[in-house]
N, C-alpha and C positions, 0 to 999 in steps of 0.2 A: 504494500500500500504506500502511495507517498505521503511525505511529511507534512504539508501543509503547514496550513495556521489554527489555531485552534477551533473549534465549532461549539459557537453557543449553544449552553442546553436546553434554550427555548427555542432554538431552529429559525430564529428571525432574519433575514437576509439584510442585506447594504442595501441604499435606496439607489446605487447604479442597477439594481437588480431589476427593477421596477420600469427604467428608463424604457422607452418604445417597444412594453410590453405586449401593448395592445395591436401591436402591426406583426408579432411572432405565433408563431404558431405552438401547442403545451401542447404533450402528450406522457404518457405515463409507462414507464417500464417497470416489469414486475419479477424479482427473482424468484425461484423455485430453487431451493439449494441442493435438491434430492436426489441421489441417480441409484438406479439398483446396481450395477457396479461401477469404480471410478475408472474410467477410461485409463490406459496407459500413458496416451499421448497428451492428454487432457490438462492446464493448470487454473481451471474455474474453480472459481469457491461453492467446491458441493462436497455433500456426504452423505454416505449410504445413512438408511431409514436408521439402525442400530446403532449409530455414532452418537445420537442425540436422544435427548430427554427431557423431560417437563414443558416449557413455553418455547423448546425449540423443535421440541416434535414433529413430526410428520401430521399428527391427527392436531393439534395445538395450532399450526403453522398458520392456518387461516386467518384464524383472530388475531394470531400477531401482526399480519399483512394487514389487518383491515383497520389496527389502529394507527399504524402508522399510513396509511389514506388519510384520519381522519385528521393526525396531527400535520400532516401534511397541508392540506387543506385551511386548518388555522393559522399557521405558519406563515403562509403562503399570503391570507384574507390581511393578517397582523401586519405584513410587511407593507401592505400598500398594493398588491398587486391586483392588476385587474381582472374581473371576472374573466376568464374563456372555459370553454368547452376544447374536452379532449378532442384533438382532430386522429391522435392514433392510441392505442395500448399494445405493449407487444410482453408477453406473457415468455421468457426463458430460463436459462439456467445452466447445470442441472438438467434435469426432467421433469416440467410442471406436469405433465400427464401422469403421473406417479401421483399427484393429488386427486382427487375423487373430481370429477367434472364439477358437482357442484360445489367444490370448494372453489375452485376456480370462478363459477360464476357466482358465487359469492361474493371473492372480492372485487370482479367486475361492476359487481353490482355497487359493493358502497362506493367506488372509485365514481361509475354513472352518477348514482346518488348526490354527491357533493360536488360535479364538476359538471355534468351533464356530457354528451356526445356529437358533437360535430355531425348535421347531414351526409349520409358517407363516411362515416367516419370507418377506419381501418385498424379489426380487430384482431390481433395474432397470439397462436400459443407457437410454442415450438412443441415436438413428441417424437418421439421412439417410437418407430413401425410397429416394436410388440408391447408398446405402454398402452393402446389404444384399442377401442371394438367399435362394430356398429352403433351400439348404444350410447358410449360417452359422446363420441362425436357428435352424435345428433342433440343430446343434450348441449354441449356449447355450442353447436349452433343455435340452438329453440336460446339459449340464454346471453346471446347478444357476439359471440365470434364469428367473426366473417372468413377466416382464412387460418389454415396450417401448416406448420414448416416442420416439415420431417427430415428427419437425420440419415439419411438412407448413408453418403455417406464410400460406398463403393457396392459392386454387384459381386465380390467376386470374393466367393469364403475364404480363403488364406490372407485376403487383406481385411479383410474385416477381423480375424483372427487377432493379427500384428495390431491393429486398432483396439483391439478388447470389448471389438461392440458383440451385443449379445441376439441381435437380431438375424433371423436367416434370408439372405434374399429373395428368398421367396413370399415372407411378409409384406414387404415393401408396396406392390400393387396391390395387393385386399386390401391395405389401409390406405391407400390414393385412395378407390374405387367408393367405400365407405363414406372418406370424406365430402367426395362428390356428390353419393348419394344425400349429404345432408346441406348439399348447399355452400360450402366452403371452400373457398381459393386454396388452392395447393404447389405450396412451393417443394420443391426438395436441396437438399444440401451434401455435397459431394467433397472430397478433399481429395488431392492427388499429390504422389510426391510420397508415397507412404514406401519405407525398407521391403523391397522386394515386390513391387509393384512393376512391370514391365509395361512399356505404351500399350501394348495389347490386351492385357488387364484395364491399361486407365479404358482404352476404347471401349472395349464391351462396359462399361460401367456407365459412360456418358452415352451411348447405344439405348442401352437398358434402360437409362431414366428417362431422354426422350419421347423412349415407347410406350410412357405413362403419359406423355401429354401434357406435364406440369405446365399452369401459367408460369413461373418462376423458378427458376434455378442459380443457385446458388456453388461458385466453386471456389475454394480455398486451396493452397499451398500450405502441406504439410509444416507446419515451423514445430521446433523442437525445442520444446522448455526446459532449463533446467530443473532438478527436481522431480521430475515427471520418471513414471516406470521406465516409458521408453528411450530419455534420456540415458537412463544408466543402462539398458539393453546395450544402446551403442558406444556408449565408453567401454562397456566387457568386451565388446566384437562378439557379440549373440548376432546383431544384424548389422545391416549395413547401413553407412550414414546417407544422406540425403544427399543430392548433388542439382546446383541452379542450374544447371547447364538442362537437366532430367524436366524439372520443375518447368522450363520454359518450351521443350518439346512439347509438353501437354496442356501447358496453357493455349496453346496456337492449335493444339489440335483440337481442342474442346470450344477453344471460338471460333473454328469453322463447324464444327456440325452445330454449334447454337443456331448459326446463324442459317444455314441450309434447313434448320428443321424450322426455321419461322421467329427465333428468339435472340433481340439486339442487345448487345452489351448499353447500360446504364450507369454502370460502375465497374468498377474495374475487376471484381469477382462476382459481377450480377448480373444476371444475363434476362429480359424478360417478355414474353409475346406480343404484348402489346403497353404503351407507357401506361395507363392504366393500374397496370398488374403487377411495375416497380415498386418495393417493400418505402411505403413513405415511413413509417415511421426509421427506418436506418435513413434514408434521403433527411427528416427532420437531424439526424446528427450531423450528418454530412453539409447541410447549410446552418448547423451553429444555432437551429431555434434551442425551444426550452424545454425541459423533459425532470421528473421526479421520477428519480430512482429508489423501487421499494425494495426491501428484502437487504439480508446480511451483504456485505459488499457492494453494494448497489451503488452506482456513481450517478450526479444530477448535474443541470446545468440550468441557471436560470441567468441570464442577461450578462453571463459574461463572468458570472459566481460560479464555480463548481465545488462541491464538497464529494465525502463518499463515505458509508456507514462502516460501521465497524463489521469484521470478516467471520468473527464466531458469531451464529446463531444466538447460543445462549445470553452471552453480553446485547446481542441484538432485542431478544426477548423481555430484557432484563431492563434495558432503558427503559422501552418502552411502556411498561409497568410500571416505572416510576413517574410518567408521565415527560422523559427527557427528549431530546431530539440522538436520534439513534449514529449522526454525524461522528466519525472518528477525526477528522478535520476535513478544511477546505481551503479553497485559494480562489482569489482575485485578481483574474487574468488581466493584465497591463495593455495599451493598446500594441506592442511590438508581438506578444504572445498571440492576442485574437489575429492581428494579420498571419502570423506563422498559420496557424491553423488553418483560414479562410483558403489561403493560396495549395496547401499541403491539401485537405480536404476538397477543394470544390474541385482542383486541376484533377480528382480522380472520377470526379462523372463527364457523361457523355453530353451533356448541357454545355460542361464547360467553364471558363474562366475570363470573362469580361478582361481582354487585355486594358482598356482603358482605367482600370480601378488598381493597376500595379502602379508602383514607383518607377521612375526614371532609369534608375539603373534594370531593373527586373523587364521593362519594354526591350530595352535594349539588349539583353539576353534572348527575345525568342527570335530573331534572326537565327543564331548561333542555333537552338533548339530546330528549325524549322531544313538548316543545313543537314543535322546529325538525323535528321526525318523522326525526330519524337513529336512532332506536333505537325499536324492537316495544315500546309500552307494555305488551302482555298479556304478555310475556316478564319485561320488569323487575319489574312486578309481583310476580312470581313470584321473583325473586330474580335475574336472568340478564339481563345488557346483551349483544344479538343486535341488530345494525346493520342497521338498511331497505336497499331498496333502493338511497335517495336516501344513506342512511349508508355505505353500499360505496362512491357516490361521492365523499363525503366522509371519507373514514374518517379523512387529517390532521388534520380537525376537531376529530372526534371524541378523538382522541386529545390534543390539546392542553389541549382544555376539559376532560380528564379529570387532565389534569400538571400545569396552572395553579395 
């Protein structure tokens, strides 16, 4: 966690927080810390159901979620900030499907309750192909979710193995199919780059999710944390390490069938059928609105404030019983830090980066970018730095030689 500055234990924000509130867009992320096994490769703040006890429970977890909605909400009223309605909620973790459907709309509900929802507004869980049945799905549909983001992850059992996921690929479409039947956008989420993964592995795997039809797909690059099981796999020489060179064979092959099967890159690991069906609530980070993060570790952002809860559940449970803000600290991003961000952040979608809103020096850098072919000359042209495809693989580049 970083250091920060300390976090009031009334949760009260800076009145920069408040500044041009009302022209941003709030939405609410929800953690679920819970996963039936911890992944190997995995360093989220989760823990299996038997690690935990009393207010940090698995059956407890609800009502701890829902008061900090409610402290949330005063918090938020206390500071000055203007009313809005949720435009997204994105429900992850963890495994929130590991909670009972209606715990989950549950706390959708007191979150609706105190904030209300946005026409159209964009509801997400994330789930584990075998956390889920016909039954729950249609329950968070009938109770206000619009859309599901499943972890499928790979098709191909030896890499799922090396991953620690517990699902068989063959789960994967009955639970697409299910979500369908109940009404609910269906993203899926793929990683590539995984110890002993061969392109033809990655291929049948981007094949396979295809041929479910997703609106949204999701592909990440394996990264390797320390600390993590599969970290220390690869220091013993159990497996083999990862190699960028591996990583960017599949990135180019998985954006060409995106785009052959019907689905444009949006972001630079997100690929989606129609704009429409781009995940806004990650788009609301990507443009720097505002967002309350619930749950243990939970990070938030409101007008330029970010704090982030504390990582144990039980300490998490524990404030907030005392009626505290569950904040372990925060920081007050400077205007040098929001431009870092703005420029690092927006140059990763497909929208793009308003050349006219950089500095003098950073203009004068996409010549240079536009030679090395990381950025669409006919775009800049035009006013708009939009990264090639060689620039998606570069995008650090891109972004340094734009900060320099």
């Amino acid at each position: 966690m970083p250091l920060g500055d300390p976090a009031p234990a009334d949760g009260l924000l800076p009145g920069q927080a408040a500044a041009g509130a009302v022209d941003r867009a709030f939405g609410l992320y929800v953690h679920i810390p819970f996963c039936a096994v911890r992944c190997g490769y995995c360093d989220f703040n989760t823990y299996t159901a038997t690690e935990l006890g009393g207010g940090a429970s698995q059956d407890a977890y609800g009502g701890t979620a829902v008061r900090e909605v409610e402290f949330a909400a005063r918090a938020m009223a206390a500071s000055g900030l203007p009313e809005r309605r949720l435009s997204t909620v994105f429900f992850g973790g963890g495994t929130p499907t590991l909670l009972a459907a209606g715990e989950l709309t549950r706390i959708l509900g007191a979150a609706v309750g105190r904030w209300g929802l946005e026409d159209g507004a964009e509801v997400t869980t994330e789930a584990n192909p075998d956390s889920v049945t016909r039954e729950s799905l249609q329950e968070l549909a009938d109770g206000g979710f619009t859309r599901v983001s499943f972890g499928m992850q790979s098709a191909v059992p030896h890499v799922l193995k090396v991953l620690d996921r517990t699902h068989s690929p063959e789960r994967v479409p009955q639970a697409v199919a299910w979500a369908r039947e109940a009404g609910l956008n269906v993203s899926v989420d793929l990683i590539y780059g995984t110890p002993g993964e061969s392109v033809a592995d990655w291929e049948t795997s981007v094949r396979t999710a295809l041929s479910y039809e997703p609106d949204h797909i999701s592909a990440y690059s394996l990264i390797v944390e320390e600390g993590t099981k599969l970290a220390a796999q690869i220091r013993r020489g159990q497996v083999p390490n990862i190699d960028d060179d591996d990583h960017a064979v599949k990135y180019e092959l998985a954006d060409a069938l995106f785009q052959e099967a019907g689905l444009s890159w949006y972001e630079v690991s997100n690929w989606a059928r129609t704009p429409g069906d781009a995940c806004r609530h990650n788009l609301a980070y990507w443009r720097g609105d505002d967002w309350w993060g619930i749950g243990p570790g939970a990070h938030s952002h409101v007008g330029g404030v970010r704090w982030w809860n504390v990582k144990h559940p039980t300490a998490y449970a524990n404030r907030l019983d005392r009626g505290e803000s569950p904040a372990a600290g925060r920081e007050t991003l400077d205007p040098d830090t929001r431009e870092l961000e703005r420029v690092m952040l927006t140059s990763r979608l497909s929208e793009g980066l308003k050349i006219g809103t950089l500095g003098p020096s950073a203009r004068h850098a996409v010549a240079g970018l536009i030679a090395a072919e990381l950025v669409d000359p006919v775009k800049a042209f035009h006013g708009t730095l939009v990264l090639t495809l060689k620039g998606r693989l570069l995008g650090d580049a891109v972004t340094r030689a734009l900060l320099d």
